[in-house]
VEXDREN-2710 file (C-alpha; in Angstrom, 1 decimal):
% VEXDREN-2710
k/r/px/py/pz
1/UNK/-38.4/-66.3/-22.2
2/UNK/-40.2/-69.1/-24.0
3/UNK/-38.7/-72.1/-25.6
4/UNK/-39.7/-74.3/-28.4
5/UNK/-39.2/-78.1/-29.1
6/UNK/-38.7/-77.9/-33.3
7/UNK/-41.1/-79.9/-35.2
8/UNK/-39.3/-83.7/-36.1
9/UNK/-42.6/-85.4/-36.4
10/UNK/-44.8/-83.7/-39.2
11/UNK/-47.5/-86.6/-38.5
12/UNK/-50.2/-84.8/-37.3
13/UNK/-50.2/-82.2/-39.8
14/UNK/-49.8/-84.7/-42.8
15/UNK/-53.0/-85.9/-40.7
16/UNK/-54.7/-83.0/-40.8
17/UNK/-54.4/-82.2/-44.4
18/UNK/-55.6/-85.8/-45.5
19/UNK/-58.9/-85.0/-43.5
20/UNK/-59.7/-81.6/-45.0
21/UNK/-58.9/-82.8/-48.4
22/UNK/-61.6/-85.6/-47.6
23/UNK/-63.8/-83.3/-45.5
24/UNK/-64.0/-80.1/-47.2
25/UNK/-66.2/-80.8/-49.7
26/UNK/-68.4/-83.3/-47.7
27/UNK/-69.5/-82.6/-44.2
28/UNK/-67.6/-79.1/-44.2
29/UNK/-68.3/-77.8/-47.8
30/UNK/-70.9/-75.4/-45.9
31/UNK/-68.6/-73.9/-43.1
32/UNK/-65.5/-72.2/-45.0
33/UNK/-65.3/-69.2/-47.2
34/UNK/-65.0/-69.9/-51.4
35/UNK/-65.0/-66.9/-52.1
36/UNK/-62.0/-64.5/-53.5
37/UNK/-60.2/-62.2/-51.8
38/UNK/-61.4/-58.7/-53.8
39/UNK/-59.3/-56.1/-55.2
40/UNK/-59.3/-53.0/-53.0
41/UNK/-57.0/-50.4/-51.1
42/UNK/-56.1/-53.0/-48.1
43/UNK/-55.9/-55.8/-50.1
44/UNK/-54.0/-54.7/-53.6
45/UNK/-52.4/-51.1/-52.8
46/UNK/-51.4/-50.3/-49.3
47/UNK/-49.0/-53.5/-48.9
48/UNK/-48.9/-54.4/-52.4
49/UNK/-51.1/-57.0/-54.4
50/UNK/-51.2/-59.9/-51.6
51/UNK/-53.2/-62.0/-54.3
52/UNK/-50.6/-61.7/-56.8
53/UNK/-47.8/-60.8/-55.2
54/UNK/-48.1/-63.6/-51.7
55/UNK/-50.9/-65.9/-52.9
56/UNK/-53.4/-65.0/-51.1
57/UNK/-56.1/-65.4/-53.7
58/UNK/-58.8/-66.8/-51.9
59/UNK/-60.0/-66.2/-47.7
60/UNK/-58.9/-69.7/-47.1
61/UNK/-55.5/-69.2/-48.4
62/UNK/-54.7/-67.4/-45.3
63/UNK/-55.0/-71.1/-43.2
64/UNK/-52.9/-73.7/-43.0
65/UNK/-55.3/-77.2/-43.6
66/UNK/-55.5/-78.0/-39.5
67/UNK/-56.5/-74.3/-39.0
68/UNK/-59.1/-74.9/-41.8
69/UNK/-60.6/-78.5/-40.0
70/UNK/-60.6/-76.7/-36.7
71/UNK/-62.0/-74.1/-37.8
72/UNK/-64.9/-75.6/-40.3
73/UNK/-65.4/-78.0/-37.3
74/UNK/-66.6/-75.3/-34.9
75/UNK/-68.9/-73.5/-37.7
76/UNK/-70.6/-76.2/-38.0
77/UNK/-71.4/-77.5/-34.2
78/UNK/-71.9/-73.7/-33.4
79/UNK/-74.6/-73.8/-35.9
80/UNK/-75.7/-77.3/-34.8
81/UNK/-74.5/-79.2/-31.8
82/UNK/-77.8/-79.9/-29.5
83/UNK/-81.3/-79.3/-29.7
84/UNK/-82.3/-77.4/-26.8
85/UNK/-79.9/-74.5/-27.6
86/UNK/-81.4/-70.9/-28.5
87/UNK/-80.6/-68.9/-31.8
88/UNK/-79.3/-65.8/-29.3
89/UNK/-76.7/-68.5/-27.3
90/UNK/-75.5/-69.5/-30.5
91/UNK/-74.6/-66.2/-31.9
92/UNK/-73.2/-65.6/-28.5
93/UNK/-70.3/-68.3/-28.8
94/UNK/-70.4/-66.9/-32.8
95/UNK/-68.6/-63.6/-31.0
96/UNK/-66.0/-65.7/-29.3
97/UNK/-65.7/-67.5/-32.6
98/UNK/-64.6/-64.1/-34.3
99/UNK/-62.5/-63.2/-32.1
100/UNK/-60.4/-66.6/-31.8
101/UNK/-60.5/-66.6/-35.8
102/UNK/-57.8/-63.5/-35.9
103/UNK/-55.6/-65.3/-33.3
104/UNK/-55.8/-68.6/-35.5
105/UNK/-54.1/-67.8/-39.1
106/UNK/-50.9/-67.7/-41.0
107/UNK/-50.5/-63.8/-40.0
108/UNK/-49.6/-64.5/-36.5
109/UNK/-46.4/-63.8/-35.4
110/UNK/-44.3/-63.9/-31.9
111/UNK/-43.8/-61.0/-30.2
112/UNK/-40.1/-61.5/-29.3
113/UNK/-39.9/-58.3/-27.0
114/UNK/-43.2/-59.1/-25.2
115/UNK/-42.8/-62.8/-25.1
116/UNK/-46.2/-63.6/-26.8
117/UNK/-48.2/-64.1/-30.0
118/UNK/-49.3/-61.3/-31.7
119/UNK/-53.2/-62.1/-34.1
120/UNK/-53.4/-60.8/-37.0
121/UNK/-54.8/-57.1/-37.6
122/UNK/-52.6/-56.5/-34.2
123/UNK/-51.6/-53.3/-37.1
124/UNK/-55.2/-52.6/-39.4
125/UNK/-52.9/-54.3/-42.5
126/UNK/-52.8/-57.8/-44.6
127/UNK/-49.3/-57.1/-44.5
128/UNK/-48.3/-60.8/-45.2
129/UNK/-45.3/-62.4/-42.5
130/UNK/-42.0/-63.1/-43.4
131/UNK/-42.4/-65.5/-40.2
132/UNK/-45.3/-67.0/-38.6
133/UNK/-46.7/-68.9/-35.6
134/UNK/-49.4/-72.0/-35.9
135/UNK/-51.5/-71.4/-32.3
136/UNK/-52.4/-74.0/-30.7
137/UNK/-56.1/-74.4/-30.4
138/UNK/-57.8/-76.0/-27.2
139/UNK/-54.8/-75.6/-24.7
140/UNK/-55.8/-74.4/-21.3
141/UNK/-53.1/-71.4/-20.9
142/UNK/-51.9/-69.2/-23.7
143/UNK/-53.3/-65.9/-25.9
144/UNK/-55.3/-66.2/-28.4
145/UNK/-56.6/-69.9/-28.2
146/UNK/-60.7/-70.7/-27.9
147/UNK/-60.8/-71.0/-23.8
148/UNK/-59.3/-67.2/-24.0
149/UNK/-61.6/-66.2/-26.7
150/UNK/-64.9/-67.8/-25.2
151/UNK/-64.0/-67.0/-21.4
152/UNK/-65.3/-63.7/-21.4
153/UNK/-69.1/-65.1/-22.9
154/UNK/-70.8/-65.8/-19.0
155/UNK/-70.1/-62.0/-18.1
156/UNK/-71.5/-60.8/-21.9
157/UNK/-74.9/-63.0/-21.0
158/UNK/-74.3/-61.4/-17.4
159/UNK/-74.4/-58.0/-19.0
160/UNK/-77.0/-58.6/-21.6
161/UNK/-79.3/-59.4/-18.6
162/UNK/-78.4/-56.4/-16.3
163/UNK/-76.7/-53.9/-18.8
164/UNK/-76.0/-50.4/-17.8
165/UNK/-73.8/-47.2/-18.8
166/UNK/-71.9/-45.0/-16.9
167/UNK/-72.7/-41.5/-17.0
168/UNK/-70.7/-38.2/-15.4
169/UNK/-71.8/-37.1/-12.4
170/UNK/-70.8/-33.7/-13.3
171/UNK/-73.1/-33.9/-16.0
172/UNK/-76.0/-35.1/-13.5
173/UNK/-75.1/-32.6/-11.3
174/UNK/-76.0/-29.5/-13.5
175/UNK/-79.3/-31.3/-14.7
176/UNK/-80.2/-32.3/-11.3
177/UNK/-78.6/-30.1/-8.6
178/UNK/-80.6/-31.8/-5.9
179/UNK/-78.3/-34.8/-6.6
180/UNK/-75.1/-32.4/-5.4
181/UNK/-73.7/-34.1/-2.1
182/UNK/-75.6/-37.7/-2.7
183/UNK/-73.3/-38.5/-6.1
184/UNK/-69.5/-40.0/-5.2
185/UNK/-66.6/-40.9/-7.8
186/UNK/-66.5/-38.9/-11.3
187/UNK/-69.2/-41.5/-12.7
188/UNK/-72.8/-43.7/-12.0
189/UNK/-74.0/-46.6/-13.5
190/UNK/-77.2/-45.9/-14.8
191/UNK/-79.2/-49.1/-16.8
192/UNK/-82.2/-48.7/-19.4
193/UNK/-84.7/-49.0/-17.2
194/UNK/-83.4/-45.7/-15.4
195/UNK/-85.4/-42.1/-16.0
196/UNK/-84.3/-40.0/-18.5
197/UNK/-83.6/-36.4/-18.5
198/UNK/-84.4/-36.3/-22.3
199/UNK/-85.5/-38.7/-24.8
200/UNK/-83.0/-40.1/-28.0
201/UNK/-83.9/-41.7/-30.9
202/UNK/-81.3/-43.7/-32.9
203/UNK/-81.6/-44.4/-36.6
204/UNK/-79.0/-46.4/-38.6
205/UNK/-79.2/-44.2/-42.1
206/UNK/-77.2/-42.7/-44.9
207/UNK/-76.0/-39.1/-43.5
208/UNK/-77.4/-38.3/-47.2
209/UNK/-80.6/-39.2/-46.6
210/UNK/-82.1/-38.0/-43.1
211/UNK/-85.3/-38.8/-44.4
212/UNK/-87.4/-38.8/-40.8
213/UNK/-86.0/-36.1/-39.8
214/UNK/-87.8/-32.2/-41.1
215/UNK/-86.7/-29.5/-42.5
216/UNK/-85.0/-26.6/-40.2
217/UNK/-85.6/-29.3/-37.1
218/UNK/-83.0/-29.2/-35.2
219/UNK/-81.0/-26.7/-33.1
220/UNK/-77.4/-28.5/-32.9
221/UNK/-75.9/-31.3/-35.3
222/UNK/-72.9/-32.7/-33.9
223/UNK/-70.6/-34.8/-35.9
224/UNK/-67.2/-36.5/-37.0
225/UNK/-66.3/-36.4/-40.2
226/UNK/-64.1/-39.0/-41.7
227/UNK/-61.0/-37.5/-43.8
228/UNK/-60.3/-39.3/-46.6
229/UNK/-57.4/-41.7/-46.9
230/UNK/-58.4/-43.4/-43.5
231/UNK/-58.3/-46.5/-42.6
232/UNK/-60.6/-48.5/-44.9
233/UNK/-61.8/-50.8/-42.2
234/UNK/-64.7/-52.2/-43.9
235/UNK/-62.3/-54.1/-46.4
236/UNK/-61.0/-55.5/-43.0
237/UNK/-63.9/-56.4/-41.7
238/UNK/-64.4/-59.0/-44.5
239/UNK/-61.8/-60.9/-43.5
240/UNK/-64.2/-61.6/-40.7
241/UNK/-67.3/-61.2/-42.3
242/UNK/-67.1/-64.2/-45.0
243/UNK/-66.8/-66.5/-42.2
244/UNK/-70.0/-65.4/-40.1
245/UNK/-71.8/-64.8/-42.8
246/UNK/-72.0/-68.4/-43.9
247/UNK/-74.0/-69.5/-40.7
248/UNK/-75.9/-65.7/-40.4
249/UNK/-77.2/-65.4/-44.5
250/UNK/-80.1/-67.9/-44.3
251/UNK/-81.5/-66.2/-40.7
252/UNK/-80.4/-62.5/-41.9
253/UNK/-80.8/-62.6/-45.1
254/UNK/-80.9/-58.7/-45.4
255/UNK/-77.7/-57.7/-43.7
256/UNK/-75.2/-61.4/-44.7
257/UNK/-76.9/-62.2/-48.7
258/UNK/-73.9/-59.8/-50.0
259/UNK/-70.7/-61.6/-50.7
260/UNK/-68.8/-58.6/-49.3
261/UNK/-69.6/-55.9/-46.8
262/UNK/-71.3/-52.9/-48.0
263/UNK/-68.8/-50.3/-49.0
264/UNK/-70.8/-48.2/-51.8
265/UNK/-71.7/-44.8/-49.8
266/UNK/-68.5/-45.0/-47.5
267/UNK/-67.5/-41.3/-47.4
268/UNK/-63.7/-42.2/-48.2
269/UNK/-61.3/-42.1/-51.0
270/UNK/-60.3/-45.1/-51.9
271/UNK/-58.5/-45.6/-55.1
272/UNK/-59.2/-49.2/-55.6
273/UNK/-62.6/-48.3/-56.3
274/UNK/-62.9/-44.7/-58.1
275/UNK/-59.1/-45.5/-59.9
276/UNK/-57.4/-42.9/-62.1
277/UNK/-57.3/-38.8/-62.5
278/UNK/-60.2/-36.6/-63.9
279/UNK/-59.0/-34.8/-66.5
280/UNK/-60.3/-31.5/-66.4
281/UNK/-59.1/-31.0/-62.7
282/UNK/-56.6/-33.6/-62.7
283/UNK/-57.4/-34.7/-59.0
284/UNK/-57.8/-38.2/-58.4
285/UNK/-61.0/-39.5/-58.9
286/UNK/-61.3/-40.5/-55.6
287/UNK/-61.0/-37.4/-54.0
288/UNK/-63.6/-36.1/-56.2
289/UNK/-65.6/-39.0/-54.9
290/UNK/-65.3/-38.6/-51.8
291/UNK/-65.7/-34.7/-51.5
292/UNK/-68.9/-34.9/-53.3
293/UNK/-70.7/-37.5/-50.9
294/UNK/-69.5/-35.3/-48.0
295/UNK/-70.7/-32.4/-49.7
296/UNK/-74.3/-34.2/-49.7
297/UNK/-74.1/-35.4/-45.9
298/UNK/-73.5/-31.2/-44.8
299/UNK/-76.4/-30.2/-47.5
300/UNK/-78.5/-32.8/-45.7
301/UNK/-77.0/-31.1/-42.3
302/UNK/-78.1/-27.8/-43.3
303/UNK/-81.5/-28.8/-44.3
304/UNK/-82.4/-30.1/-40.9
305/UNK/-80.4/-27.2/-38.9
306/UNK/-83.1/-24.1/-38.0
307/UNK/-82.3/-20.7/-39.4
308/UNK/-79.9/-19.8/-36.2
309/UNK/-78.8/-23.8/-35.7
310/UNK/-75.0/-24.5/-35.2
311/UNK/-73.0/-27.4/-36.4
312/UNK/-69.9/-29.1/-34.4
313/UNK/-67.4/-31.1/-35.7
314/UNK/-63.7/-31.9/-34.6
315/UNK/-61.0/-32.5/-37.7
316/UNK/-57.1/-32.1/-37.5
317/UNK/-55.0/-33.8/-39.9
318/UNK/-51.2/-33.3/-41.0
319/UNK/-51.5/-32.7/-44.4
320/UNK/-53.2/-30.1/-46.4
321/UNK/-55.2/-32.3/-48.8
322/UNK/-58.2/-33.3/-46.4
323/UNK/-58.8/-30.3/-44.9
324/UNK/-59.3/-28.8/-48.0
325/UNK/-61.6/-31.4/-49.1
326/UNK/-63.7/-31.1/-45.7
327/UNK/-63.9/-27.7/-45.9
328/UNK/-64.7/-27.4/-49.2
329/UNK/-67.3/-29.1/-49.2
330/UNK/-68.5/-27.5/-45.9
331/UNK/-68.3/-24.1/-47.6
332/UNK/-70.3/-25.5/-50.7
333/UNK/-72.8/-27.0/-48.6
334/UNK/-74.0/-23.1/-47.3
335/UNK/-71.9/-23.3/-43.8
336/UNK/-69.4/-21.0/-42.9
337/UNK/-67.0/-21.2/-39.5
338/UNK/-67.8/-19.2/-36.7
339/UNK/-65.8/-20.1/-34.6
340/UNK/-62.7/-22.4/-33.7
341/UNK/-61.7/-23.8/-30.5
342/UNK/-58.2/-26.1/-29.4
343/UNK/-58.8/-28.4/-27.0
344/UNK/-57.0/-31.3/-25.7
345/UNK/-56.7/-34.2/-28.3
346/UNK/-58.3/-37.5/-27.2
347/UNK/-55.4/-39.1/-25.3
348/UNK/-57.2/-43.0/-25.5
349/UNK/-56.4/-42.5/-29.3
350/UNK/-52.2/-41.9/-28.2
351/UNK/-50.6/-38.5/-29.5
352/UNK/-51.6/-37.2/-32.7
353/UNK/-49.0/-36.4/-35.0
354/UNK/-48.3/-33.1/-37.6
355/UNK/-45.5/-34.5/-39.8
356/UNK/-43.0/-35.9/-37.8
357/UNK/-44.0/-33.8/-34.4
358/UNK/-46.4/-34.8/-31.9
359/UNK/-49.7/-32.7/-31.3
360/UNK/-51.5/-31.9/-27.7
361/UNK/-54.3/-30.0/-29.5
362/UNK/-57.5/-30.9/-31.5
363/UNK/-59.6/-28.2/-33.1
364/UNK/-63.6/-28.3/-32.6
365/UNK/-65.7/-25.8/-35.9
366/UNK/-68.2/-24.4/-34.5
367/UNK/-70.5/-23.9/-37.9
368/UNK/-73.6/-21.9/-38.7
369/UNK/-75.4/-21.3/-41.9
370/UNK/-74.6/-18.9/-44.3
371/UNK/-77.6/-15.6/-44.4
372/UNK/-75.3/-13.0/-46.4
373/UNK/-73.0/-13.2/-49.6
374/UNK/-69.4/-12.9/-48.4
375/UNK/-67.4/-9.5/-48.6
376/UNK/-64.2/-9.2/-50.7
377/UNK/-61.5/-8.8/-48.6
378/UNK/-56.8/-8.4/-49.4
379/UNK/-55.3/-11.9/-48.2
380/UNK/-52.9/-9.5/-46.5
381/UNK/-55.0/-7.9/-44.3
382/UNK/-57.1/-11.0/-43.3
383/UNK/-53.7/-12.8/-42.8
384/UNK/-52.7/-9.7/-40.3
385/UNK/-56.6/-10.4/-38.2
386/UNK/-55.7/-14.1/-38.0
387/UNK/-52.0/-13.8/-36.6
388/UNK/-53.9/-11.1/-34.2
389/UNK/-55.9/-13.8/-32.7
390/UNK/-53.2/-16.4/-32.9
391/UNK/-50.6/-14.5/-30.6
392/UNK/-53.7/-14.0/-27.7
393/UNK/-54.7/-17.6/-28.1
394/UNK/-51.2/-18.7/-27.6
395/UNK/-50.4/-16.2/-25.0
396/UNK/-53.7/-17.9/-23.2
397/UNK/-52.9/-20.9/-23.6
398/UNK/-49.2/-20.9/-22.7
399/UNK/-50.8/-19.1/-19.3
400/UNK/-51.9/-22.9/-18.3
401/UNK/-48.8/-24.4/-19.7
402/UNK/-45.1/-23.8/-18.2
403/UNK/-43.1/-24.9/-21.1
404/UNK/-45.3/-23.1/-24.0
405/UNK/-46.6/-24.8/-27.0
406/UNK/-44.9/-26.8/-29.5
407/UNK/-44.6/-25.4/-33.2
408/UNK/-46.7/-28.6/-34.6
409/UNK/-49.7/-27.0/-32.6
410/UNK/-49.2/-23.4/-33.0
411/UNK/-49.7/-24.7/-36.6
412/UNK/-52.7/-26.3/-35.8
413/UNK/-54.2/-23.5/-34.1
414/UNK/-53.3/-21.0/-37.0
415/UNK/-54.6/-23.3/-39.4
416/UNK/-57.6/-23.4/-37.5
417/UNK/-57.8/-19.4/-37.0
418/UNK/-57.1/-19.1/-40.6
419/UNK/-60.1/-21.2/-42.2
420/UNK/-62.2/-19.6/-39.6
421/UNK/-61.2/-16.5/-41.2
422/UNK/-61.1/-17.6/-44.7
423/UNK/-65.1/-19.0/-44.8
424/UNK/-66.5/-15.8/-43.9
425/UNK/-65.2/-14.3/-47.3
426/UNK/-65.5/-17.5/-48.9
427/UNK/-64.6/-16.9/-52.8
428/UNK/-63.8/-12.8/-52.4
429/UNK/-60.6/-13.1/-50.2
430/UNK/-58.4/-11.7/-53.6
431/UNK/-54.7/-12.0/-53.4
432/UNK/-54.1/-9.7/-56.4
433/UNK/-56.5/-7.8/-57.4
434/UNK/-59.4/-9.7/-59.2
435/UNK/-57.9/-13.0/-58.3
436/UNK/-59.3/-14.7/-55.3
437/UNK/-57.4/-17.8/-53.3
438/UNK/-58.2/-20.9/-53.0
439/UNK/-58.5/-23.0/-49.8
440/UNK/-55.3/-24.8/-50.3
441/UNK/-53.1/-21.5/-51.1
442/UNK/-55.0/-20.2/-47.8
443/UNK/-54.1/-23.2/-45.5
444/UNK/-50.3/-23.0/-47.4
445/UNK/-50.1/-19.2/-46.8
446/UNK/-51.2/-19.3/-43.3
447/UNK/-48.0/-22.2/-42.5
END
């Protein structure tokens, strides 16, 4: 392990803080953040208030005075030092300047099992520290300091001048079969200059408002959907963002002018934003929220899918609430599920978890548009079709699989089987007679 000579000499800080208090308003007052830390779900719900409960009113409230000098200090030289040096190398050592800014703060803390500092947003929280580490900032060794944050810049240049992807030789394979025999390893490295088997277009837009794009255009829409009590990661992007933007708003004034980062058509539910119930359907008014700007990104789906078009989308979740909400609003939107397929959860992301149990499986929809008015049809005898299809896809399943499938994704897959079910008789699936079900009592009878 690591040890630590204790602090007897508080010199250099005492130092430190006389020159920001003379500095920050003088040759520095351009290169830290003013501005407050706002109210949202990061900052005043999920660990508390950390403005009125720990302080932290302001972004510079999370820095001790040296971290603030240092800090202001390289702002200002990466924005000015030398004459000769181009906008794009500037906003080069800008990235290595981000990254050192989350390894330089007063949410640091040692990692006593791994025998090294930990930066902050090591967990996505502002979960203030009971106990902290200062970094030191121009050492040649150690995690987190500017040498390790800037070291990687030459091969970012490196790449910017020869960039490339890799792309699955499997995949070239089928589109090119006179490349069978000439292709080794599972991959190629293929750069922009390369030909193309078809030609992309990428737009940065609202998923509301695919304005370029006609109507019945397109055969396949592939997507993600976010569920809604995610992570809200744009309120954790600001703890970056009111730094860069003070050397970025003058050049890019459209995308660094806002104070904040843009958070208004975020398809999430965040109740630091749309606070309280509504009363008729007493649901929080952030679920309502988000389900309706959902609703209009699979409206705006349909509208572009032809006549005999397929959507895709992958979703599984632990709790009932945001399936319901994305698949209510999928239903409303004029899609039903056609299909539903387990597969193999993406294992980058680590195990997936259904309560308290771990889950192998993911579900992908496989979505068309609605062309008839659903049939009325007994919850008990739909119920009877999906456990049908369950038991084969299990027994199919468990064929590849020696010690059979956990409960947490036999659940997964019925719940799956079950909506599948469920949107083909969308409103007329009656569990007394007269008295249809709901999605919710449909994903809760299916358990």
């Amino acid at each position: 392990g690591r040890f630590f000579i204790p602090v007897d000499d508080s010199a250099l800080f005492d130092a430190a803080i006389r020159e920001w208090e003379v500095r920050k308003d003088a040759d520095l007052k351009d290169y830290w953040p003013r501005s407050e830390v706002p109210y949202g779900f990061m900052t005043g719900i999920a660990n508390g208030d950390i403005r009125t409960g720990h302080g932290f009113t302001h972004w510079w409230k999370m820095f001790n005075p040296r971290q603030l000098v240092v800090h202001a200090c390289l702002l200002k030289a990466i924005r000015n030092v030398g004459r000769h040096h181009t906008h794009d190398a500037r906003l080069f050592v800008l990235g290595g300047f981000q990254q050192y800014l989350r390894n330089q703060v007063m949410f640091t803390i040692w990692n006593v099992s791994a025998d090294k500092l930990e930066p902050m947003f090591a967990n996505n929280n502002y979960h203030p520290k009971a106990t902290m580490v200062e970094n030191c900032a121009f050492p040649k060794y150690g995690r987190g300091n500017w040498a390790s944050q800037t070291e990687i810049l030459p091969a970012c240049v490196d790449w910017t001048y020869a960039p490339w992807e890799l792309v699955s030789n499997e995949r070239l394979s089928e589109y090119a079969p006179e490349l069978n025999g000439a292709l080794k390893g599972k991959s190629e490295k293929v750069s922009p200059g390369d030909q193309v088997l078809n030609s992309a277009a990428l737009a940065c837009v609202s998923s509301t408002e695919l304005t370029s794009e006609g109507d019945a255009s397109f055969d396949l829409v592939i997507t993600d959907p976010p569920f809604g009590g995610l992570l809200h990661y744009s309120e954790l992007a600001d703890f970056f963002y009111v730094w860069l933007r003070l050397v970025l708003k003058d050049k890019y004034p459209d995308y660094f002018s806002a104070e904040y980062t843009p958070k208004t058509l975020e398809a999430v539910a965040n109740r630091a934003r749309q606070p309280g119930k509504d009363e008729e359907s007493n649901k929080d008014n952030a679920d309502i929220f988000y389900q309706r700007l959902l609703t209009a990104c699979w409206k705006e789906a349909h509208r572009v899918l032809k006549l005999g078009g397929l959507l895709v989308f992958t979703f599984h979740h632990s709790e009932d609430a945001p399936w319901v909400a994305v698949l209510e609003s999928l239903f409303d939107a004029g899609f039903y599920l056609a299909a539903t397929y387990p597969i193999r959860s993406d294992e980058t992301k680590g195990t997936g978890e259904f309560g308290s149990k771990k889950i192998e499986y993911d579900i992908i929809h496989v979505c068309r548009k609605r062309r008839v008015d659903p049939q009325p049809i007994s919850w008990a005898k739909m119920r009877r079709q999906v456990l049908q299809d369950v038991r084969r896809l299990q027994e199919m399943l468990e064929h590849h699989q020696e010690e059979g499938l956990p409960e947490a994704d036999l659940q997964v897959i019925r719940r799956g089987k079950a909506l599948e079910y469920f949107s083909r008789h969308y409103g007329k699936v009656y569990k007394d007679e007269g008295v249809p079900i709901n999605v919710l009592e449909a994903i809760v009878g299916i358990n």
